[in-house]
N, C-alpha and C positions, 0 to 999 in steps of 0.2 A: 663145796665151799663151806659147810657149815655141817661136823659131823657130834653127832650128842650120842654118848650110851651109859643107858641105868644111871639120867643125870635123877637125884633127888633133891629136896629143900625141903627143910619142916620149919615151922615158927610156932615155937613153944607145943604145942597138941597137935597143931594144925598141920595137914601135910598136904603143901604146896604144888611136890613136883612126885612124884611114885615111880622112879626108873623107867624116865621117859627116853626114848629111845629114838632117833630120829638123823635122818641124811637129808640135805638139799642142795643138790647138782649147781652148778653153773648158769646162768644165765636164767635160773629160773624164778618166776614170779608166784610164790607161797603163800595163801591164804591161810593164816592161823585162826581159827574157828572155836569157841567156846562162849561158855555163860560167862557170867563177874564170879570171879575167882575161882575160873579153871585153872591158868596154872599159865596161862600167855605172857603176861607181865613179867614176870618171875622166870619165868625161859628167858627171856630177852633180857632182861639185867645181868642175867648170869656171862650172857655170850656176849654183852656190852662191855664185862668186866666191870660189874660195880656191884654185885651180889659173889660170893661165894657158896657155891653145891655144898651140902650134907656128905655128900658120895657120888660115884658115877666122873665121867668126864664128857669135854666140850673144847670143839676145837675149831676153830674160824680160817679158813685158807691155812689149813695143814699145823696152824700154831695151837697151840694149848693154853687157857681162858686162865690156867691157874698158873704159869708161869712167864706168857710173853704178851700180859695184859699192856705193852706200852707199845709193843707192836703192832696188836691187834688195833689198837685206836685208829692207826695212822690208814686200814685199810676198810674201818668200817664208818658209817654215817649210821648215828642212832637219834630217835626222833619221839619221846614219850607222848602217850595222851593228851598231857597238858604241858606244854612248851613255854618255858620259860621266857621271857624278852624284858629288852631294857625300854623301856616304857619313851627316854628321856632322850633317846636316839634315833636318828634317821633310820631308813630301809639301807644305807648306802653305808653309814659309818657302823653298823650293827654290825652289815656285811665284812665290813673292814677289820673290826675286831675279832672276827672269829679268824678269818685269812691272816692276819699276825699270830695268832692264837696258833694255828699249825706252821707257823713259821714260814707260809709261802714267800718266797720273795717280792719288794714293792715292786719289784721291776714288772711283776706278773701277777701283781694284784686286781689291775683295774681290768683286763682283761679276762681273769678266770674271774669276775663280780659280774663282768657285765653279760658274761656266757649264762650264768647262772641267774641274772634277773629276766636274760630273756627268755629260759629256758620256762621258767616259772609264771611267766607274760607279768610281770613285777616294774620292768623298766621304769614304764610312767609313775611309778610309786616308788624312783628310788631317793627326790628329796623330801617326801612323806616321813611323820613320823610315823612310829612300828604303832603308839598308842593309838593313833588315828585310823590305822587300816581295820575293816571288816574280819570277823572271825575266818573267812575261806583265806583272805590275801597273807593272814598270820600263819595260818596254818602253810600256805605255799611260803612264807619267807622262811618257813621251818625244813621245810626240804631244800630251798636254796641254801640254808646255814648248812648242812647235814652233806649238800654236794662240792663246798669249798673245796675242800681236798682231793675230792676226783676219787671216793670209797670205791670199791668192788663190793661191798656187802651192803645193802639198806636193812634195816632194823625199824620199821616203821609201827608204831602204837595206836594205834586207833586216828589215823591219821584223817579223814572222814567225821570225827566224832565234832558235834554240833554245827556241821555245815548245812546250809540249805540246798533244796535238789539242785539247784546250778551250780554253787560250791563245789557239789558232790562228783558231778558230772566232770567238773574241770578235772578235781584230785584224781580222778580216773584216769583221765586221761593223758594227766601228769605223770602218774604211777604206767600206764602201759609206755608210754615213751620211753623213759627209763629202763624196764623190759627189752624194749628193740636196739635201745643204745648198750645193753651185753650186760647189763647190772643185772648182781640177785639181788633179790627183794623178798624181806619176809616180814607179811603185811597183816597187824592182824588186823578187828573187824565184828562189830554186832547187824552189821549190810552185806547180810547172804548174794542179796542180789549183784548189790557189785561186786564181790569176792567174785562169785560166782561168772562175769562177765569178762575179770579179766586175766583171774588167778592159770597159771596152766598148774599148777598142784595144790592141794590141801590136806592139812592137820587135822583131825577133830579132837581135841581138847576135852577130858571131863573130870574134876576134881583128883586134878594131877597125873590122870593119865591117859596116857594117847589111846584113844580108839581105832581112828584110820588116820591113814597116810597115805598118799598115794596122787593118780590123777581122777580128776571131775568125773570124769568118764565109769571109770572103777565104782566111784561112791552110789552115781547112778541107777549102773549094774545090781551092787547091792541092795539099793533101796527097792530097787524094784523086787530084787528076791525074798525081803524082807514084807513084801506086803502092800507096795507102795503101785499102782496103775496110772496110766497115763489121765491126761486131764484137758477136756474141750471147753472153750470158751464158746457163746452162742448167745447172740442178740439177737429180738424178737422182734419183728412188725407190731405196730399199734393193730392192725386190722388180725385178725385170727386169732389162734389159740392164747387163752394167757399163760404168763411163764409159772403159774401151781398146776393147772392143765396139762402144760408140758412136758412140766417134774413128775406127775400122777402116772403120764404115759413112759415114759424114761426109766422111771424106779422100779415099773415090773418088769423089764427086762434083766434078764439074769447077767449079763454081761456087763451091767453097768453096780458099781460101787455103792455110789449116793448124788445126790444133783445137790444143789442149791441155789435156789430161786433169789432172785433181786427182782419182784416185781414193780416198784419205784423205776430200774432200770431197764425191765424187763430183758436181763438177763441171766442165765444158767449157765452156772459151771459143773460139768459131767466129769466124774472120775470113774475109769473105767474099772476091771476087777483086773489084776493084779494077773499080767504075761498078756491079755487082751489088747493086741494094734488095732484090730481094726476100725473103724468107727464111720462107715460109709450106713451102717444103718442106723445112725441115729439122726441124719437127716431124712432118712425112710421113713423111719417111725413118727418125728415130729409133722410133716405133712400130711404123709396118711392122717393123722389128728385135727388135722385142720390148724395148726401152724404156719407162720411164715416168715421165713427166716433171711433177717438182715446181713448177719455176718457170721462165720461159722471159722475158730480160728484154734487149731491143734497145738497145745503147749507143752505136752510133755513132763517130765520130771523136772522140777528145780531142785536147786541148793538149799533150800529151805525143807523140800521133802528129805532129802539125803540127810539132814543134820539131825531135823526130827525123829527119822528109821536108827539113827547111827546112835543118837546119844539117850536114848528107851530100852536099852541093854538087848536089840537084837539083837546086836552082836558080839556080846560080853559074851 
């Protein structure tokens, strides 16, 4: 759906994109990953058709970004950072003008609006004005604007950015719907964790050029060859060992990484040494101690270890 090779951009000195090179399948939900001004924005305007490449080429559902940019519109939904809206207008006559705007017919306006404010849980806010609703509810009438015409491609920009955790939660779960309804999505994101939760592939992004591509899984792999061990969570009885005790007894063990103590919370997070599963003795070792342990909970590599292993040039 979405094919780029040796796209580049420079702005004056500055070089934006470095023969970034990149495919994303069908139906898939793509996590775009990078710092402020890796090079994500500037990918996405290009394939939005509203930047022109330096060099290199970009092609959206088989078309080409430098010559069937009128095409391209008609099958992609793009959705910036900060979303523009008419302040002055309903949630319903907003909707209105954009569905004129692609030229849907009336006859099937009120219909594909109301698919779309349901779809977005929007409804009760559709004679609301757009100035009125909460930062999450704009942000969702932005993906409802962005689904009027029924795209194949989402182009979504920091779509998450300044929502609050329940905000966050819903746009999740707006964006994996969209997912199961056959749409690609290419999403990016400074929320490893929810990248990470719903993405099935990921970019990583670094001052213009791609590091990895691929799936979650993949990055994982890496991360962990790059140095990166698993990691246990573990809360501590008031009664027994305290959690610097605990750490003192954990840290000589050669299997283990590093701990770090929250005795406020009296909990320890153990990161093991790097190819190390197994971790049945470190409730061994914490009891022997005189420990007593409340909760003991295997977490594994995040997205946040992969992005940190990936963009520290272990793999440059």
């Amino acid at each position: 759906m979405i094919e780029i090779k040796g796209l580049s951009k420079r702005y004056g000195t500055l070089t934006a994109l470095d023969s970034l090179t990149l495919d994303i399948g069908p139906g898939q939900l793509f996590g775009f990953i990078g710092p402020n001004g890796a090079g994500k924005t500037t990918t996405m305007k290009i394939l939005a058709c509203l930047l022109q490449a330096d060099a290199g080429t970009a092609k959206v559902c088989g078309m080409d970004v430098r010559t069937r940019g009128d095409d391209i519109r008609r099958v992609i939904g793009y959705m910036p950072d900060f979303l523009g809206v008419y302040d002055d207008l309903t949630v319903d006559e907003y909707l209105q003008f954009f569905a004129s705007a692609f030229q849907i017919p009336r006859t099937q306006r009120r219909r594909i609006i109301d698919q779309c404010l349901e779809l977005t849980d929007l409804t009760a806010k559709r004679d609301a004005l757009v100035d009125s609703l909460s930062r999450g509810m704009q942000q969702r009438l932005g993906v409802a604007r962005v689904l009027i015409h029924d795209p194949k491609v989402l182009l979504l920009d920091e779509p998450a950015s300044g929502l609050d955790p329940r905000a966050r939660i819903e746009m999740r779960m707006l964006l994996q719907e969209l997912g199961r309804m056959g749409k690609t999505l290419m999403v990016s994101s400074h929320i490893l964790t929810e990248l990470g939760e719903m993405s099935t592939s990921i970019g990583i992004i670094e001052r213009g050029k791609l590091l990895y591509a691929g799936s979650i899984e993949e990055a994982f792999s890496r991360a962990r060859d790059a140095g990166t061990g698993e990691r246990i969570a573990v809360r501590l009885e008031p009664e027994g060992a305290t959690p610097e005790a605990a750490r003192a007894l954990l840290t000589a063990d050669r299997r283990v990484a590093r701990v770090v103590a929250d005795p406020g919370q009296r909990e320890l997070t153990i990161e093991l040494v790097a190819g190390e599963h197994g971790h049945h003795f470190i409730i061994e070792t914490l009891v022997k101690g005189g420990a007593k342990i409340a909760a003991f909970q295997p977490e594994g590599i995040k997205l946040e270890d992969a992005f940190l292993k990936l963009t520290t040039g272990a793999l440059q």
